[in-house]
C-alpha positions in Angstrom: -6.6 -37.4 8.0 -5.2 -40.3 5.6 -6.3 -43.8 6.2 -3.3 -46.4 6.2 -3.3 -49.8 5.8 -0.9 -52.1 8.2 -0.9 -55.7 7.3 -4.0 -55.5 6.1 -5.2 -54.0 9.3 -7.3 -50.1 8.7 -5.9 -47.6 10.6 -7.3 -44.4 10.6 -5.0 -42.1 12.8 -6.7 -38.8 14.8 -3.2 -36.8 14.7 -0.4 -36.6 11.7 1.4 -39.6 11.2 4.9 -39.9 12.6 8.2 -41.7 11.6 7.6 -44.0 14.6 4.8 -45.0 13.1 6.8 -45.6 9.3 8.8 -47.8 11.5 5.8 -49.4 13.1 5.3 -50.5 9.4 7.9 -51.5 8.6 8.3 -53.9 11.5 4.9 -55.5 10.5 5.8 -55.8 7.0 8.5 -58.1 8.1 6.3 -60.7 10.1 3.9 -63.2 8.6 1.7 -62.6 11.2 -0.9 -60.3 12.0 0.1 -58.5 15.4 -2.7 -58.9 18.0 -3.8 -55.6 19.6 -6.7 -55.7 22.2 -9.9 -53.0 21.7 -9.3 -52.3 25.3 -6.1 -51.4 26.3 -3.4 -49.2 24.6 -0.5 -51.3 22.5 2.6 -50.1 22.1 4.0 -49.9 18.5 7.8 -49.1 18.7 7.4 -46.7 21.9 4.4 -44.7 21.0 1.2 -45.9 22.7 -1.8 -45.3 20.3 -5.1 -45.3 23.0 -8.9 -46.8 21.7 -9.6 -43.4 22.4 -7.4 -41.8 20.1 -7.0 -44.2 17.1 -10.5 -46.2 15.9 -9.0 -49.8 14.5 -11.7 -51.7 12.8 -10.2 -54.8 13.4 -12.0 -57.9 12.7 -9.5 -60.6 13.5 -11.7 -63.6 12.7 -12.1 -62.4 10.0 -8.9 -61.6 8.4 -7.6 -64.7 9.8 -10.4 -66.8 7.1 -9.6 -64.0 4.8 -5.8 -65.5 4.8 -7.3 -69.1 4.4 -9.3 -68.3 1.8 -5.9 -66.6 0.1 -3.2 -69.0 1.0 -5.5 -71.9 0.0 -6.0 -70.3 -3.5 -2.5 -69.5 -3.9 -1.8 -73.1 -3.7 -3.9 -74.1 -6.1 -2.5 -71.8 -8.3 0.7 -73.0 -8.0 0.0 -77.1 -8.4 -2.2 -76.1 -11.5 0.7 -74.3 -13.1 3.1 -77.0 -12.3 1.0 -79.4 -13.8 0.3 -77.1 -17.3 4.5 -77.2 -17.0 5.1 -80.8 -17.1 2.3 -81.3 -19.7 3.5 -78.3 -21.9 7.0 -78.9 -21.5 7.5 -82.9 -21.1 4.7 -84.7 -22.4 3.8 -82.6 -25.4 7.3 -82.5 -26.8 7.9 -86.0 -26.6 4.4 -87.0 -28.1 5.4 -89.4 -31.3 9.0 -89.0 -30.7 11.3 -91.7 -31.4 13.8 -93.4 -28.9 16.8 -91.0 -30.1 14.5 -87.9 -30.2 13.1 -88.6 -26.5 16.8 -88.5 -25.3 17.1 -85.0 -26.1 17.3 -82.6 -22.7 15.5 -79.5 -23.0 16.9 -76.4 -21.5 15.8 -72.6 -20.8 15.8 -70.7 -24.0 14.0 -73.9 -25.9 17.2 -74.9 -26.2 17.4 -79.0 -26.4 20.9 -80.8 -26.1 21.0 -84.9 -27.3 24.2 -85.2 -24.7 24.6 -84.3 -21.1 26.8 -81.2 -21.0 28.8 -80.1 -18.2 27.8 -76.9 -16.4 30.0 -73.7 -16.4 33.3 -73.7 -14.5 34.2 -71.3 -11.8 36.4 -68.8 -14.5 35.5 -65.3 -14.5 34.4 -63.7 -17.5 35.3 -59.8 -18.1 33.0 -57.4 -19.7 34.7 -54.2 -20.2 34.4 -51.1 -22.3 37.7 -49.8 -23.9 40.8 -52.5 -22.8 41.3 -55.4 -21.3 44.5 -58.3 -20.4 44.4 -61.7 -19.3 47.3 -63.7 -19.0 47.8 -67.1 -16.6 47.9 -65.4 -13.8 45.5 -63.0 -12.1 48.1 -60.4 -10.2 50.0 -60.3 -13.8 46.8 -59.4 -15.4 46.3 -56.3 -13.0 49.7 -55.3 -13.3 49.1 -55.0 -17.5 45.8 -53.3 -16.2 47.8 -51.2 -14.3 50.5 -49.7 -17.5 47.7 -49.8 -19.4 45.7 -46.8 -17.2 48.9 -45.7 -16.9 49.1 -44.2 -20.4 51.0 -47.4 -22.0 49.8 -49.5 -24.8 49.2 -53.3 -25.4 53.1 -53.7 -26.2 53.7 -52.2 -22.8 51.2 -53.9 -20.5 52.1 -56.9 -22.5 55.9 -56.9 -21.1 55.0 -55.9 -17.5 52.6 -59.3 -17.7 55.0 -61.4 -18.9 58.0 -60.0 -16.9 55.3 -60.8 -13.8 54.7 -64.1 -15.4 58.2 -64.9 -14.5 57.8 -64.2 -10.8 54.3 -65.9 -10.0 54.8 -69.3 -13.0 58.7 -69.7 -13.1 57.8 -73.5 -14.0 56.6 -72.1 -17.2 58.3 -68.7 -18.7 60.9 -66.5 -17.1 64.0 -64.6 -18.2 65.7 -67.6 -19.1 63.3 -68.7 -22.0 62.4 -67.2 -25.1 58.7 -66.3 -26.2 56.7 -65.2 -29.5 54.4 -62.3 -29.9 51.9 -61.3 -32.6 51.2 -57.3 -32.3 48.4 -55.4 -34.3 48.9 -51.8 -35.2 45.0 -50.3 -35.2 46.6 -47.1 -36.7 48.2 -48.6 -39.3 45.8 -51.7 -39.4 48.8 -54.0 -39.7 50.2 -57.4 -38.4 53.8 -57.9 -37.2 55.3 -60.8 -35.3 58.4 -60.6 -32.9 60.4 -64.0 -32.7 62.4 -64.0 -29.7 62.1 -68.3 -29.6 65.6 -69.6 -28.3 68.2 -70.9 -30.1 70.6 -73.5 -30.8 74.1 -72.9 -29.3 77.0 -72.3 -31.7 78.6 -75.5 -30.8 76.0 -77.6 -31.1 75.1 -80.5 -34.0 72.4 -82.6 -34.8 73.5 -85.7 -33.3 75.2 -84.1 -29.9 73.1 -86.3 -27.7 73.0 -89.8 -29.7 70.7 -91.2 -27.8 71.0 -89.9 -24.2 67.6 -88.3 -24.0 68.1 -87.2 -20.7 71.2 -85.0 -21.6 68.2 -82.9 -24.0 66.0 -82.2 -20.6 67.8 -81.5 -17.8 71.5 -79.4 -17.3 73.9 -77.3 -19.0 73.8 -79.1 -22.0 69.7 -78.8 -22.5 69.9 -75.2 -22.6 69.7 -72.6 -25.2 70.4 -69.4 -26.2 67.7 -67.4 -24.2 66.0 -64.4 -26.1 63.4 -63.2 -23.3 65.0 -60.3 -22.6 65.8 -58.9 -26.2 62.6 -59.5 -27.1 61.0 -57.8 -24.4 63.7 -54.6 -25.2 63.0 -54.7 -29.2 59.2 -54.8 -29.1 59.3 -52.1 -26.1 61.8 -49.4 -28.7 59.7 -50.5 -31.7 56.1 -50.2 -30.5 56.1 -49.1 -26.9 53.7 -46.0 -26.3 56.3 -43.6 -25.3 53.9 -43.2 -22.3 55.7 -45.5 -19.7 59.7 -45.6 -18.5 61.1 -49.1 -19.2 61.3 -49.3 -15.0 58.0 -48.6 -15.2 57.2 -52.2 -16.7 59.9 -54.0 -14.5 59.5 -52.6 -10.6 55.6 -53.9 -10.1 57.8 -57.5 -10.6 61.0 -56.9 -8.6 58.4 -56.0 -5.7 56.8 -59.3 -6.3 60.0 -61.2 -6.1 61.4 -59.1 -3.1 58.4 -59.3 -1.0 56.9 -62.4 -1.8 54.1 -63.9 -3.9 51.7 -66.7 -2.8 52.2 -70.4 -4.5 49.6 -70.7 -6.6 48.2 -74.2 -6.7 49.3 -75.3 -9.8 53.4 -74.6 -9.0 52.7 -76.5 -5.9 51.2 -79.5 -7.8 54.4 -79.1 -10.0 56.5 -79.1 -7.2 55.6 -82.0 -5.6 55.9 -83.5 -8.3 59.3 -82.7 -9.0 60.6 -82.7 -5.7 62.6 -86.0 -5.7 64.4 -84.0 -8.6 64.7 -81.1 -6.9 66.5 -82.3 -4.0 69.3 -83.9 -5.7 69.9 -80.1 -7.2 71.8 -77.3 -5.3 71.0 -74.7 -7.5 66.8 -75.4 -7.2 67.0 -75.2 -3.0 65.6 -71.8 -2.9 61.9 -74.0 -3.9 62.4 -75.8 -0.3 60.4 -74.5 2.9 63.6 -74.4 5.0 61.5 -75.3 8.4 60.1 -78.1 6.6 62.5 -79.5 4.4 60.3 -79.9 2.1 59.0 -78.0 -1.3 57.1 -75.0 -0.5 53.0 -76.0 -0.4 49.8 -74.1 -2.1 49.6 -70.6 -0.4 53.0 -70.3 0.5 54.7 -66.7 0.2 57.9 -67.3 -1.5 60.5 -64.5 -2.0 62.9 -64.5 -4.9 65.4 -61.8 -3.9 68.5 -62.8 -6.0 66.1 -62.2 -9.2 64.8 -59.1 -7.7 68.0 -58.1 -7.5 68.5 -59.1 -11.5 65.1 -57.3 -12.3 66.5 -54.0 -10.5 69.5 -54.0 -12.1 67.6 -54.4 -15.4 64.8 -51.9 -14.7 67.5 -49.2 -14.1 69.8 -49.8 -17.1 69.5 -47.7 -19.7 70.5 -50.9 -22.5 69.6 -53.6 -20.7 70.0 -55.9 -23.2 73.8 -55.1 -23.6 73.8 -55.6 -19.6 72.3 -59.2 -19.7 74.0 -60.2 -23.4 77.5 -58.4 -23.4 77.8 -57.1 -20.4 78.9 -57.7 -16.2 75.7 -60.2 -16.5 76.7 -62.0 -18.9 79.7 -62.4 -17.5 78.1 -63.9 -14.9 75.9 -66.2 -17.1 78.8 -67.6 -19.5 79.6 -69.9 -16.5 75.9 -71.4 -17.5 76.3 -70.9 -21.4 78.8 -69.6 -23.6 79.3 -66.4 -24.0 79.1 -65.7 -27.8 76.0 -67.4 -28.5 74.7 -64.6 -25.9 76.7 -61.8 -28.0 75.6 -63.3 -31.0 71.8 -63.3 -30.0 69.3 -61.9 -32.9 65.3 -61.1 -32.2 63.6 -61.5 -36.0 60.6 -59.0 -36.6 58.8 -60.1 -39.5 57.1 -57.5 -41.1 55.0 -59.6 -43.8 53.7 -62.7 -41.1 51.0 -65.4 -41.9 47.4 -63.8 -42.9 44.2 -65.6 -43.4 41.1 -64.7 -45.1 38.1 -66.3 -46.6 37.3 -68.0 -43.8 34.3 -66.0 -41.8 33.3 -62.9 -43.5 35.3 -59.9 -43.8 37.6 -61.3 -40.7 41.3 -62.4 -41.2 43.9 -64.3 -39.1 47.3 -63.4 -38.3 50.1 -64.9 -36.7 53.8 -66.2 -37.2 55.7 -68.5 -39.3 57.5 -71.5 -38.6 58.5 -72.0 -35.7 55.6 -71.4 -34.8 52.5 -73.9 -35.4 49.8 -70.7 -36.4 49.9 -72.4 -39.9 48.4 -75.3 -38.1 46.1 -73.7 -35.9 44.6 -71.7 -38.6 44.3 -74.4 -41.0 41.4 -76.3 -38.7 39.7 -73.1 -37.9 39.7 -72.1 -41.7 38.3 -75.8 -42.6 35.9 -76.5 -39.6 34.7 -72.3 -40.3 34.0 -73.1 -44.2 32.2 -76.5 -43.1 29.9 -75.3 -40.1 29.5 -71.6 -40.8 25.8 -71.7 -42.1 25.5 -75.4 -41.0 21.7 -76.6 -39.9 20.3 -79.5 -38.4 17.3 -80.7 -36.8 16.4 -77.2 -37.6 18.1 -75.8 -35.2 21.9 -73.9 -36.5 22.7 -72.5 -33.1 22.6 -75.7 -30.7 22.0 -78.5 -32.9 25.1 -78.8 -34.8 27.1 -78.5 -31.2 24.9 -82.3 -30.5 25.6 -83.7 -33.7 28.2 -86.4 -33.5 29.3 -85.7 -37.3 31.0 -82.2 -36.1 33.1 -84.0 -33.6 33.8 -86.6 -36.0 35.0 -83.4 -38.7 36.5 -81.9 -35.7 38.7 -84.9 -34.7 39.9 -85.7 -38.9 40.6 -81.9 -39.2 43.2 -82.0 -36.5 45.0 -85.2 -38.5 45.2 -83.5 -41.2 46.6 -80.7 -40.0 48.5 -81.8 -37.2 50.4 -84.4 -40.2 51.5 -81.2 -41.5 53.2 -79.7 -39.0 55.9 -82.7 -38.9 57.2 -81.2 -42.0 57.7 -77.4 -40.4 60.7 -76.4 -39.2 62.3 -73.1 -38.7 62.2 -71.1 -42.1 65.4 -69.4 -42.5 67.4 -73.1 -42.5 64.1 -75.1 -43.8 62.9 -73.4 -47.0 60.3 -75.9 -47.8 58.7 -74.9 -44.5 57.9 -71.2 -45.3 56.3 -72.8 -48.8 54.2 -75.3 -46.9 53.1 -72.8 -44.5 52.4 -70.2 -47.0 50.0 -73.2 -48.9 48.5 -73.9 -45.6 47.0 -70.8 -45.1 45.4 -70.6 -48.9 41.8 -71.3 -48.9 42.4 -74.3 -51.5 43.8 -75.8 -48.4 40.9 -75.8 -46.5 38.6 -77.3 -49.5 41.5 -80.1 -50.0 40.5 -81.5 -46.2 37.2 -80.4 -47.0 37.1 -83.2 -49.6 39.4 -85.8 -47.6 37.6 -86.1 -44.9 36.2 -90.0 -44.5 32.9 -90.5 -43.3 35.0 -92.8 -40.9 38.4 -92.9 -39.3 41.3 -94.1 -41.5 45.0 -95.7 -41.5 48.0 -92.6 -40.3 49.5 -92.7 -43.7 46.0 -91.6 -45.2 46.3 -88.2 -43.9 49.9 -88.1 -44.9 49.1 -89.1 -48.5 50.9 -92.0 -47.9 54.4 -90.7 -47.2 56.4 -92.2 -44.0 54.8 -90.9 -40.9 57.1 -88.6 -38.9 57.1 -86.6 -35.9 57.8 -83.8 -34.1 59.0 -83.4 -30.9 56.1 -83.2 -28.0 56.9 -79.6 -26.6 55.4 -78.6 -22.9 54.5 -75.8 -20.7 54.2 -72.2 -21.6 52.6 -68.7 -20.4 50.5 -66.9 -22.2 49.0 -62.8 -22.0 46.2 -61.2 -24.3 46.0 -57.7 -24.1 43.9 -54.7 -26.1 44.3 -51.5 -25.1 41.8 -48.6 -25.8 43.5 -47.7 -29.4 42.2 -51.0 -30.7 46.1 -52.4 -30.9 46.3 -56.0 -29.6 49.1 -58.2 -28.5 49.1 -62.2 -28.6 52.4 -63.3 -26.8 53.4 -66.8 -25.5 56.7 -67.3 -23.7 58.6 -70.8 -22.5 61.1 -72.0 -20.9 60.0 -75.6 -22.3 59.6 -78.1 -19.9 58.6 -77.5 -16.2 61.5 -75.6 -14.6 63.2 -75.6 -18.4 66.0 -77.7 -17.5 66.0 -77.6 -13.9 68.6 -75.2 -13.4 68.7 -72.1 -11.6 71.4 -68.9 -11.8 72.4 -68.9 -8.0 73.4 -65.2 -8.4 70.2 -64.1 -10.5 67.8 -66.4 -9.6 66.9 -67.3 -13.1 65.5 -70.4 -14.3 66.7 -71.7 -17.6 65.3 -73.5 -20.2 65.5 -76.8 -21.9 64.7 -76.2 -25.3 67.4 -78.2 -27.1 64.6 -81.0 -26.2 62.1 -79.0 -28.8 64.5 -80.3 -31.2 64.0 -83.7 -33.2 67.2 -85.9 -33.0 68.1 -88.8 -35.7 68.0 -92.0 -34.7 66.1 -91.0 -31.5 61.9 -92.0 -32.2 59.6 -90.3 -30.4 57.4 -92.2 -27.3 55.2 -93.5 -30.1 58.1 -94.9 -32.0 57.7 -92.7 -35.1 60.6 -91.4 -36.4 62.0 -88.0 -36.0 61.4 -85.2 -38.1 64.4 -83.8 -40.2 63.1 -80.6 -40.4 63.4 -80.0 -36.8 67.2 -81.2 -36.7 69.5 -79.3 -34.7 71.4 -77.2 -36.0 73.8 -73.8 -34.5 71.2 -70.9 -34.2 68.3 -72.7 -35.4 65.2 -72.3 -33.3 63.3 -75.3 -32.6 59.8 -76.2 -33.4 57.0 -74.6 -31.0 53.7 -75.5 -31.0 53.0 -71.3 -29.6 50.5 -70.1 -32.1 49.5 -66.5 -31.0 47.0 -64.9 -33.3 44.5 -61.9 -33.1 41.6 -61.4 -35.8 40.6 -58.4 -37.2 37.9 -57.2 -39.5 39.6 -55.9 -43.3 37.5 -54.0 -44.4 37.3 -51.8 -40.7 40.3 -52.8 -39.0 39.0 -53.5 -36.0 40.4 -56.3 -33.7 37.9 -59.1 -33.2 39.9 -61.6 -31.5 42.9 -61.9 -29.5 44.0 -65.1 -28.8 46.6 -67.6 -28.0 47.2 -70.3 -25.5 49.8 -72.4 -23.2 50.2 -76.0 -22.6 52.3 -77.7 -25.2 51.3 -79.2 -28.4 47.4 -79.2 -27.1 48.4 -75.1 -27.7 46.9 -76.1 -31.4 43.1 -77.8 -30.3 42.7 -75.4 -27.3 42.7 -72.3 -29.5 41.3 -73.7 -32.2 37.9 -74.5 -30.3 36.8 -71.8 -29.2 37.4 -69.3 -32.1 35.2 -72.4 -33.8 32.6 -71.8 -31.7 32.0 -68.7 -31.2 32.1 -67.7 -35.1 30.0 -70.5 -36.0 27.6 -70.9 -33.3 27.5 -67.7 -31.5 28.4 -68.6 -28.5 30.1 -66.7 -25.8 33.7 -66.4 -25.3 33.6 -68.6 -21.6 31.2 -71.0 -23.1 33.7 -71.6 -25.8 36.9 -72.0 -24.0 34.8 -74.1 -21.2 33.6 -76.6 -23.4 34.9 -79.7 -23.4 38.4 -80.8 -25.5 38.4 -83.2 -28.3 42.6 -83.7 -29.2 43.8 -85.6 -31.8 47.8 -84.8 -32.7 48.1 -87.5 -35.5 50.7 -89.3 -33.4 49.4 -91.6 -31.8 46.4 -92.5 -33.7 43.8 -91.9 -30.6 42.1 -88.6 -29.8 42.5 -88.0 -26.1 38.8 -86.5 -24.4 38.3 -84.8 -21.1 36.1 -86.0 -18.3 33.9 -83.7 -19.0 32.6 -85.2 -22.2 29.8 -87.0 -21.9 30.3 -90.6 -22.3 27.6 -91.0 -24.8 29.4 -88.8 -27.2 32.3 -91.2 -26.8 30.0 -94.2 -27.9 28.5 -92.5 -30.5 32.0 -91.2 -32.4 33.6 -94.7 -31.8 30.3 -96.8 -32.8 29.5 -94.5 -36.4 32.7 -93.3 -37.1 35.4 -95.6 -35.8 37.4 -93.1 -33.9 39.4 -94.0 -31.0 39.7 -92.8 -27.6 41.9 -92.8 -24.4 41.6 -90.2 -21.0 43.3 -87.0 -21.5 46.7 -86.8 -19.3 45.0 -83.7 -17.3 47.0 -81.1 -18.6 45.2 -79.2 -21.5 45.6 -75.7 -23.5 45.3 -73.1 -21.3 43.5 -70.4 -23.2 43.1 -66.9 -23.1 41.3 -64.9 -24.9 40.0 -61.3 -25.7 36.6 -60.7 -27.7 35.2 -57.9 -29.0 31.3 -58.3 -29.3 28.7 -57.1 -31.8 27.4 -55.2 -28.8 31.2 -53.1 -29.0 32.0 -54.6 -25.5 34.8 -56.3 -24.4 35.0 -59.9 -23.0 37.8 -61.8 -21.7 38.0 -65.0 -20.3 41.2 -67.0 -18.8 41.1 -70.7 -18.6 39.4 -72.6 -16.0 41.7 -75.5 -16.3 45.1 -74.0 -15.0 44.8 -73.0 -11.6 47.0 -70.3 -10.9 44.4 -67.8 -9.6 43.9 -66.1 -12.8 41.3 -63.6 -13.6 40.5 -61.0 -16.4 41.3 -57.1 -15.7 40.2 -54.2 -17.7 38.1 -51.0 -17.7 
């Protein structure tokens, strides 16, 4: 016989124990309170009777009722006594002969203490996986570059099937009628190449074609230029493309998309409501109107596309697609939008020798693309806030301390003047020679020491960062799409495609369904000032086949001496491309901290024109005080629409993380495996 204990209650059974009586158990076990059975009748305990006779329960109940007093009344005190030691171990102690400043420090798990009042974490999903993961601004794109990827293809060939998808689920931002740049990284040969597929300047077109008709720049025909989506995608697919995956392969997941319909995410319907006025006054755009309603189709909406499914199809199934789409019956279709030899004359560069970095953290280096791409400027604050902050210490404390000391914001905020006065001098590098130089320079670590030693312990005049030269500026370039993608070889692709502004120039193929860009307004014009009445830059002048100045700065990292990928990395959302990736690469190499912490954090962005750094809610006000009071910088709210980043890191631990920005809501999400 065993003896068993019920809720405290001895039982001491006469036969074998049964499962009714397991049960029995486990029905007390649930109830706080003790069951009442009488010592003279027979209780029934989930349909077996147990008789006095039969089972002897020496059951006190008086007893065991003081018994749970006695317990319950300890317990308690207990619990107030340990609250107590809490609040004196934890609040009074540490504040004991603390000054006013000190006392205003917030302690949090981990010992950690923080001066300002830090938001919490957002809502964004962060990845962990093993051997591969993409993340691009949208979550179904993502799993379709999941998809290739388990498939047998490589980063170049999730990579397209993302951004092909892009083009179906954010047509506002990228598509088949913009142009895009990718950085690729070659683990076997543990090399860098860039692909530049940016638009370009029509044939006929000249530096002064819009006088001073801005709108003529942004919206119609004439804002257009020479798309190079498509060849890009083709080029980078022959040159690097696993071998692994048919070319349909990496098209059909997106004709399905834009045949049977894909939700609005909540970030096109924001756009569209926006733009709607616009809309209706536009034949070509009436396929973004609810016909029931009249009105612009609304957040969750299922939208078809089938005049670009039909365009994707007839790509997928094309054995040159490019000559299709460039030369062939399409782009005899698309020469009543453009002319048709700047189509014919179209050229994708592949640079072979891009931008690299070193010196900056350890055995890790940067690469990314030249002008016309801002990398040159992106790297230059991560090289100079890296150098400064690396093995930075205060209050004792290197991990959270220098993240509440106002003089890193301060260095943050001069950093991006300095670099961001540079970029008004970059232009595209095969008709601005001076701009391969600078950017070359830029990327030197003497660079880095030069704003090193210019930075003022307070905020100066513009023409302090420009060494006194006239202040120019570039262009203020808009919306873009990015994907991220490392595959289990350790290859990497950072790619970032546009069509410009939202919906590129507001004009829409009727027979493809493709939306084409307004890039001509990522060109400087003379005569015409930017909003901030600088004046334009000449190095971004129009002129035919140029491309235009981008602030797209895809990057990956990677160690030198074993040629593993670190970082991949890049970021959409106009000229606040620069800060947004910047940031977090800052702060996870110099303070450790994970790759959603990073990108969550709040933005600091400071473009050099206009002289104010623009802040997100999220930073705490008393940050604000602090940098304007001791350092003189100047703030205003930021418009709402930030970098978007996203972002691949491999740990120390050999796992994967990815993390896709919080602040774009278009459903997006991290996929791997």
């Amino acid at each position: 016989m065993t003896t068993r204990f019920v809720d405290g209650i001895q039982i001491s059974p006469t036969e074998p124990s049964t499962s009714s009586e397991s049960t029995a158990e486990a029905f007390y076990c649930g109830f706080d309170s003790t069951p009442q059975l009488s010592s003279n009748i027979s209780t029934e305990l989930n349909g077996q009777f147990f008789n006095k006779q039969k089972t002897k329960a020496k059951i006190n109940t008086k007893s065991i009722w003081k018994a749970k007093l006695y317990i319950n009344l300890i317990a308690g005190a207990a619990i107030m006594l340990t609250i107590l030691a809490g609040i004196l171990l934890f609040v009074v102690i540490p504040h004991m002969g603390r000054s006013n400043s000190e006392q205003r420090l917030r302690r949090f798990p981990g010992n950690r203490e923080h001066r300002y009042d830090w938001p919490p974490p957002s809502y964004s999903l962060m990845g962990r996986f093993k051997k591969a993961a993409v993340t691009c601004d949208h979550g179904i794109c993502s799993e379709i570059g999941r998809n290739i990827l388990i498939a047998g293809g490589n980063a170049i060939d999730s990579a397209i099937a993302s951004l092909f998808c892009l083009g179906v689920t954010n047509p506002q931002s990228s598509g088949l009628g913009g142009g895009f740049i990718m950085t690729y990284y070659d683990r076997t040969k543990e090399k860098c190449f860039v692909l530049d597929a940016r638009e370009t300047a029509p044939k006929a077109s000249h530096k002064e074609m819009y006088g001073k008709d801005e709108w003529a720049s942004k919206y119609g025909f004439r804002a257009i230029a020479t798309p190079g989506e498509l060849a890009g995608y083709w080029r980078a697919f022959k040159e690097w493309g696993s071998g692994n995956v048919n070319w349909s392969d990496l098209i059909m997941p997106s004709v399905n998309l834009a045949r049977k319909g894909v939700p609005i995410s909540e970030f096109l319907a924001y756009v569209l409501n926006i733009k709607e006025n616009h809309l209706k006054t536009l034949p070509s755009m009436k396929s973004w109107f609810n016909p029931k309603t009249n009105k612009v189709w609304q957040f969750g909406d299922i939208i078809k596309r089938p005049e670009l499914a039909d365009t994707l199809e007839r790509l997928a199934n094309e054995r040159n697609p490019v000559e299709l789409f460039y030369r062939g019956e399409m782009a005899e279709e698309i020469i009543n939008e453009m002319a048709d030899n700047d189509l014919q004359n179209y050229r994708v560069l592949v640079h072979d020798s891009p931008l690299l970095v070193d010196g900056f953290s350890g055995n890790l280096r940067m690469c990314g693309p030249p002008p016309p791409s801002s990398f040159a400027v992106t790297q230059a604050i991560v090289a100079t806030m890296t150098s400064k902050f690396s093995n930075y210490t205060r209050w004792g404390n290197p991990l959270n301390g220098v993240l509440d000391d106002t003089e890193f914001y301060h260095w943050l905020i001069e950093t991006q003047k300095f670099a961001y006065a540079k970029r008004t001098r970059l232009g595209d590098i095969h008709f601005v020679p001076q701009a391969k130089e600078l950017a070359i320079n830029m990327t030197q670590r003497e660079f880095a020491k030069m704003i090193l030693k210019k930075v003022p312990p307070k905020a100066m005049f513009s023409t302090y960062y420009t060494d006194g030269n006239p202040i120019n500026a570039q262009k203020e370039d808009h919306g873009t799409s990015h994907v991220s993608v490392l595959d289990a070889d350790g290859n990497g692709v950072s790619a970032t495609s546009t069509v410009n502004r939202w919906f590129g120039a507001v004009v829409q193929s009727e027979k493809l369904g493709i939306v084409w860009n307004d890039e001509m307004d990522d060109f400087s014009s003379p005569g015409m000032p930017n909003g901030f009445g600088f004046a334009p830059s000449d190095a971004n002048f129009i002129e035919p086949g140029k491309r235009p100045m981008s602030s797209m700065s895809p990057m990956v990292i990677f160690d030198r001496e074993n040629g593993n990928l670190k970082f991949v990395i890049g970021a959409s959302g106009g000229s606040k491309i620069i800060s947004a990736m910047a940031k977090p690469i800052i702060r996870v190499l110099c303070f450790n901290e994970t790759i959603k912490e990073a990108i969550d954090s709040p933005v600091l962005h400071n473009q050099f024109t206009p002289d104010v750094t623009q802040y997100e809610e999220t930073v705490p006000k008393q940050l604000l005080q602090d940098l304007e009071s001791k350092f003189g910088q100047k703030f205003k709210p930021t418009t709402g629409f930030e970098g978007i980043v996203q972002a691949i890191l491999v740990g120390d631990d050999g796992y994967i993380y990815a993390n896709g920005d919080y602040r774009r809501r278009t459903n997006m999400h991290p996929e791997g495996f």
